[in-house]
C-alpha positions as CSV (number, residue, x, y, z in Angstrom):
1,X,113.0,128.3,0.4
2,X,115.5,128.7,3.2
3,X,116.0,132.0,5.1
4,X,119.3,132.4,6.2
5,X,120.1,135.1,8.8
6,X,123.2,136.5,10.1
7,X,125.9,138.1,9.4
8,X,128.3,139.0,6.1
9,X,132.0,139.7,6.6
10,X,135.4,139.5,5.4
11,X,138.1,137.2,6.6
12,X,141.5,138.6,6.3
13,X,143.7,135.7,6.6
14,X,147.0,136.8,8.2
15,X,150.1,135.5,7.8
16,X,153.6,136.9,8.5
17,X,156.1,137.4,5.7
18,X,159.3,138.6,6.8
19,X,158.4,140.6,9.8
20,X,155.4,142.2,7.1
21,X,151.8,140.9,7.7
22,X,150.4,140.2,4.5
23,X,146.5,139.7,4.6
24,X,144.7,138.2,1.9
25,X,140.8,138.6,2.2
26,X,138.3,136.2,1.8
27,X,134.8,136.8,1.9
28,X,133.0,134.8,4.5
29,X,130.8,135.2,8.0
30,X,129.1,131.9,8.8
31,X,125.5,133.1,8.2
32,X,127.0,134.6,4.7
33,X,128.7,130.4,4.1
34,X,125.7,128.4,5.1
35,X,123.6,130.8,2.4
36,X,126.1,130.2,-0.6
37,X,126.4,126.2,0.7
38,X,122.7,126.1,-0.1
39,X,123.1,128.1,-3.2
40,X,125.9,125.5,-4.3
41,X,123.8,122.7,-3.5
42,X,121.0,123.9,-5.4
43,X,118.3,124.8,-2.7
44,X,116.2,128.1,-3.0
45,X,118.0,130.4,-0.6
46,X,117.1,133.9,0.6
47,X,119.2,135.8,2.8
48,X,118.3,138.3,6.2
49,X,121.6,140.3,6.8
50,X,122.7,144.1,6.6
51,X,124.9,145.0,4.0
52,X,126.9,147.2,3.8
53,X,127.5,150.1,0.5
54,X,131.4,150.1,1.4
55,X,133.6,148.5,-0.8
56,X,133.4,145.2,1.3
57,X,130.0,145.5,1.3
58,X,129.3,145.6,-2.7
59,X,131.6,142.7,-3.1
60,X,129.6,140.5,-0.7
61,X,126.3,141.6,-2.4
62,X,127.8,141.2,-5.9
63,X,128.7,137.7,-4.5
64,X,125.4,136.6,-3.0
65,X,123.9,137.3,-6.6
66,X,126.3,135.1,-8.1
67,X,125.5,132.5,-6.3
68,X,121.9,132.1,-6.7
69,X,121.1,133.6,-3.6
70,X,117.6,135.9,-3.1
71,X,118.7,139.6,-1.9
72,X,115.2,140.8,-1.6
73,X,115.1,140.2,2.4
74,X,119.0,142.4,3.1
75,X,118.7,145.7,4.7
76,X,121.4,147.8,2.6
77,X,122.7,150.5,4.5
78,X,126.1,152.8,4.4
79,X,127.6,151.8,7.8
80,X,131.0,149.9,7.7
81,X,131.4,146.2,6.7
82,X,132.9,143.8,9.6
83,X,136.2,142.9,9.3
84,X,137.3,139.2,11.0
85,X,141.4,138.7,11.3
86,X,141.7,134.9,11.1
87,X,145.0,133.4,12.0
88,X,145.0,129.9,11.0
89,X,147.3,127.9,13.7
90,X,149.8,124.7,12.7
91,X,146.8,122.1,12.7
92,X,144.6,124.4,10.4
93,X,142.2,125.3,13.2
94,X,141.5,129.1,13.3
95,X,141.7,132.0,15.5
96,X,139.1,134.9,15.0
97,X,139.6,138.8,16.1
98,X,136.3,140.7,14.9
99,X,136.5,144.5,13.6
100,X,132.5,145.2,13.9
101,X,131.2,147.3,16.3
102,X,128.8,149.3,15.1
103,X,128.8,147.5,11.6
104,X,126.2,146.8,8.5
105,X,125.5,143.5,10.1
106,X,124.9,144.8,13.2
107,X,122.4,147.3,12.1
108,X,119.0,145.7,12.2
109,X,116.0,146.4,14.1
110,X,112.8,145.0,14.7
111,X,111.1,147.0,12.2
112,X,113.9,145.0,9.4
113,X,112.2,141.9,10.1
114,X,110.5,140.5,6.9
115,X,107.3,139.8,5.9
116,X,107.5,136.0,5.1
117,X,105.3,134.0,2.9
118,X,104.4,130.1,2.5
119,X,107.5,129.7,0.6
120,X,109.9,129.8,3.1
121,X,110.4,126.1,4.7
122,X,113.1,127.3,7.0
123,X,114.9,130.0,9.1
124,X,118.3,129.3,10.0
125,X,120.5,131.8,12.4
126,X,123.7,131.5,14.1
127,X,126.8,132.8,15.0
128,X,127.4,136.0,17.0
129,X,124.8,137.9,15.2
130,X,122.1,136.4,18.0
131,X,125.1,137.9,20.5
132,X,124.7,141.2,19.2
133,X,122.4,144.1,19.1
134,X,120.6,145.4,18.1
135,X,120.3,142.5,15.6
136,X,120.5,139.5,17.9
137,X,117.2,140.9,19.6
138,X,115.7,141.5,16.1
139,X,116.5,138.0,15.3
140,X,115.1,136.1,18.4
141,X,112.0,138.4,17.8
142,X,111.5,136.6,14.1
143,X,112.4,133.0,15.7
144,X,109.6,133.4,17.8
145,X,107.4,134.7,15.3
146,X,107.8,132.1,12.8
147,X,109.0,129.0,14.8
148,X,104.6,127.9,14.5
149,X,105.0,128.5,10.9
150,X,107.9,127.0,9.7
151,X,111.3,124.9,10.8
152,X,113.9,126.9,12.6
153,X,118.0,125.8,12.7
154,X,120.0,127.8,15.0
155,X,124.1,126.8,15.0
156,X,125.4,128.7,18.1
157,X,129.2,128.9,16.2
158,X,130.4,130.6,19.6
159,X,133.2,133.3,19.5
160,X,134.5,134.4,22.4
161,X,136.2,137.5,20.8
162,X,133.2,138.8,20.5
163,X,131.2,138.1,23.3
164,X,133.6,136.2,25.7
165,X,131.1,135.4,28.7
166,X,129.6,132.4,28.0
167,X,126.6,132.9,30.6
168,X,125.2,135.3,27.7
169,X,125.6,132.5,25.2
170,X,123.4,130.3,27.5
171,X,120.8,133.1,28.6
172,X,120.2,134.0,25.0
173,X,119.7,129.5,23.3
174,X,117.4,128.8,26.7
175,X,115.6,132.2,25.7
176,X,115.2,130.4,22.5
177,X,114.8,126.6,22.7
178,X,111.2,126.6,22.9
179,X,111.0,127.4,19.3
180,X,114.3,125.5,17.9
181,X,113.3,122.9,16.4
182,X,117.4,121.9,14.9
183,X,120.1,123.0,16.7
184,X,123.7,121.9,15.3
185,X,126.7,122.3,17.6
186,X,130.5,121.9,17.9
187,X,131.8,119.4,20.0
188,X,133.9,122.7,20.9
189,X,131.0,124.7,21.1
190,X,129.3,122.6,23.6
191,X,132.5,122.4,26.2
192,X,132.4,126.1,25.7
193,X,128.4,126.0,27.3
194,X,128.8,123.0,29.9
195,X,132.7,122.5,30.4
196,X,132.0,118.5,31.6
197,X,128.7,117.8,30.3
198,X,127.9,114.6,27.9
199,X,126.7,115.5,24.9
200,X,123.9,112.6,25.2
201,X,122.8,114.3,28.6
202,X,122.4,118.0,27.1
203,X,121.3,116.7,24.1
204,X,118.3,115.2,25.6
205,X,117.3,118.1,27.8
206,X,116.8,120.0,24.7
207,X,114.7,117.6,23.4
208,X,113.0,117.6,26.2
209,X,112.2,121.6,25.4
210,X,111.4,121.0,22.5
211,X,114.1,120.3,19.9
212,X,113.3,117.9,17.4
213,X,116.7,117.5,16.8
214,X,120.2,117.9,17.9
215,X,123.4,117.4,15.9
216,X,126.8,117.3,17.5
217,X,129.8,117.6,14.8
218,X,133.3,116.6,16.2
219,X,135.2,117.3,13.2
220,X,137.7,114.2,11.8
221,X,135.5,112.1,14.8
222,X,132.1,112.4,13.1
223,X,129.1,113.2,14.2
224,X,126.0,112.4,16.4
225,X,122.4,112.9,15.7
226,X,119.9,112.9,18.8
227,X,115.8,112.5,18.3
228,X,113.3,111.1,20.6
229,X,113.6,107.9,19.0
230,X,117.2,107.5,19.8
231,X,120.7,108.3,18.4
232,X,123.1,107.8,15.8
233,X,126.9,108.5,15.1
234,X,128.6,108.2,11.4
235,X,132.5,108.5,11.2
236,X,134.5,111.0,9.9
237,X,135.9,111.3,6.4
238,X,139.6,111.2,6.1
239,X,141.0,114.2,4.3
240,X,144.0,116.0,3.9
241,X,143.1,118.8,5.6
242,X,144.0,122.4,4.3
243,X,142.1,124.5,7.0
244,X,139.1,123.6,8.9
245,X,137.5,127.3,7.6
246,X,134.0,126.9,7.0
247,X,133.7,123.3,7.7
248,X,130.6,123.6,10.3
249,X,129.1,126.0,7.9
250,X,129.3,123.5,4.9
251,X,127.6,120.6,7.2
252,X,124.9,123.2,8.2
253,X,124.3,123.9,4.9
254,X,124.9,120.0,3.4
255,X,122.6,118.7,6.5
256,X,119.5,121.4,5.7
257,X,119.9,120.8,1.9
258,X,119.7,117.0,2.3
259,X,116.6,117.4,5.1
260,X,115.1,119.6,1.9
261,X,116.0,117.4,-0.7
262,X,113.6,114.8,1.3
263,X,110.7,117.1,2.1
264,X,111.9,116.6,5.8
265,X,111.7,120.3,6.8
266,X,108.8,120.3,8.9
267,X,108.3,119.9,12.5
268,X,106.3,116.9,12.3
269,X,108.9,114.8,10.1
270,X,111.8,115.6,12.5
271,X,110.4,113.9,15.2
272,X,109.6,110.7,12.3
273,X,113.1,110.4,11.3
274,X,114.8,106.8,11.0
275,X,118.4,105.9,11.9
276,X,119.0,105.2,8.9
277,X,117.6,108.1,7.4
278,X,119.3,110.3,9.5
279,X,122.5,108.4,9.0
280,X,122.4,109.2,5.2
281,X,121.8,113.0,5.9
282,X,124.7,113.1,8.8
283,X,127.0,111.6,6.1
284,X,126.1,113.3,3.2
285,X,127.3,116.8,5.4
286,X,130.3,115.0,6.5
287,X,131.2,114.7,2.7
288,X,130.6,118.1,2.4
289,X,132.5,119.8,5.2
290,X,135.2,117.1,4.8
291,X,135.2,118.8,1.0
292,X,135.8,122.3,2.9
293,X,138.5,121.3,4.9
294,X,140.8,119.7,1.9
295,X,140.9,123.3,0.4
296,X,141.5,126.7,1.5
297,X,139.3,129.2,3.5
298,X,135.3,128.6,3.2
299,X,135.4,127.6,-0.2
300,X,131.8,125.1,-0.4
301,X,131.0,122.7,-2.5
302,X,128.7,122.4,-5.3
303,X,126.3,119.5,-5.7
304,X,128.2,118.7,-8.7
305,X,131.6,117.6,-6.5
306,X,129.5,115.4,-4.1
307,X,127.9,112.8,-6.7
308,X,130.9,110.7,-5.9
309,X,133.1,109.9,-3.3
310,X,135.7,112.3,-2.3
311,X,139.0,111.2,-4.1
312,X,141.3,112.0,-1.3
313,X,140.4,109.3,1.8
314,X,144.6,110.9,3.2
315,X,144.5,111.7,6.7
316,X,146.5,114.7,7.4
């Protein structure tokens, strides 16, 4: 099993009829994505969040159990469910303002953290809920109380709206890397950390700390894989793109379900793993997220839609 941990949200989707803004919400938060991507893709998933009682927050949990996904780690309680006001620009790339202070998801504390058995392969966290508190304390607390144990992903999925000063995103990943052993980044995400840096030359000083492996996704470009064997790069998949909602979320969750799939999700393996190999597992979340991005908001794929080649190969 995978724990996922994070938060759960709602994207309102803005857009501006007539001098009206009409908001259509869409459930979402990238913790609350990569859990249902797993669920889709038919690997046990459990997931670590606060959720709300609010009207929001019954529809997320009603969701989760639709899905397939494992409830019995949440933290339910009665504060208010974040709100995220997404305006998707011209090129489908979107803007994010967060409603959350204060919020369900923001609401756990060290004494949340769960009791884990020898079931769960996996943590993955990400996204501002490491930024946050008191839940981004209560999370680095469980990293480093499991990272001996069992495999932890962490997918930074910076957002300056919510924390804009990107020394505390740095502070908080070196506070971390010791016990990372995949961390999956934005090409974006990683300008945002070292404005001028190759990606090769960061990429190898978190090896060097203990990474096992380090992913850099560039969108319509591809990707890039680092190990301590070497690298690798696959190309993107050309899609008509609808929005690019979701899309790192579905490779997070495509590239842990593959590594899964194999019995890769152990320390030890990540540092065996062949170009080839890794190739396979890069292009098999590029499918996915490429999936994403040809439809609207973070609407994943199920294992069903990726036993063949995507149909559209259109370039937007």
């Amino acid at each position: 099993m995978i724990l996922v941990c994070g938060e759960a949200l709602f994207d309102m989707f803005a857009e501006d009829t007539d001098g009206d803004l009409k908001l259509d919400a869409r459930i979402g938060g990238s913790p609350f994505n990569v859990a249902v991507g797993l669920a889709r893709l038919e690997r046990p998933v459990s997931f670590f969040a606060g959720l709300s009682n609010d009207l929001f927050g019954r529809r997320l949990q009603a969701a989760l159990k639709a899905e397939g996904v494992d409830l019995r780690h949440a933290i339910i309680n009665d504060r208010l469910t974040t709100l995220s006001v997404v305006d998707v620009g011209p090129d489908g790339s979107p803007e994010y303002a967060f409603y959350g202070e204060k919020a369900a998801d923001r609401q756990i504390e060290s004494t949340h953290l769960p009791v884990l058995d020898g079931s769960v392969e996996a943590i993955h966290i990400g996204s501002f809920s490491v930024m946050v508190e008191p839940v981004g304390s209560s999370l680095v607390e469980l990293v480093k109380r499991e990272s001996a144990r069992c495999v932890i992903s962490y997918d930074p999925n910076i957002r300056p709206t919510v924390v804009a000063d990107m020394q505390l995103w740095r502070d908080r990943l070196e506070d971390m890397l010791g016990h990372i052993h995949i961390l999956k980044i934005s090409a974006e995400d990683l300008e945002h950390l070292y404005a001028g840096a190759s990606s090769t030359e960061v990429a190898q000083g978190w090896l060097k700390r203990g990474t096992r492996l380090v992913v850099v996704t560039r969108g319509g470009e591809g990707a890039e894989a680092h190990t301590r064997s070497g690298m690798v790069r696959i190309p993107g998949i050309g899609v008509k793109v609808v929005d690019t909602v979701g899309a790192g979320d579905t490779f997070q969750a495509a590239m842990l379900a593959a590594l899964s799939e194999r019995g890769l999700l152990h320390a030890d393996a990540l540092n065996d793993l062949d170009g080839e190999l890794l190739s396979g597992v890069l292009s098999f979340a590029a499918q996915a997220a490429a999936l994403t991005c040809s439809r609207r908001g973070a609407n994943l794929p199920r294992r069903a839609e990726l036993a063949a080649p995507l149909v559209s190969t259109v370039q937007d």
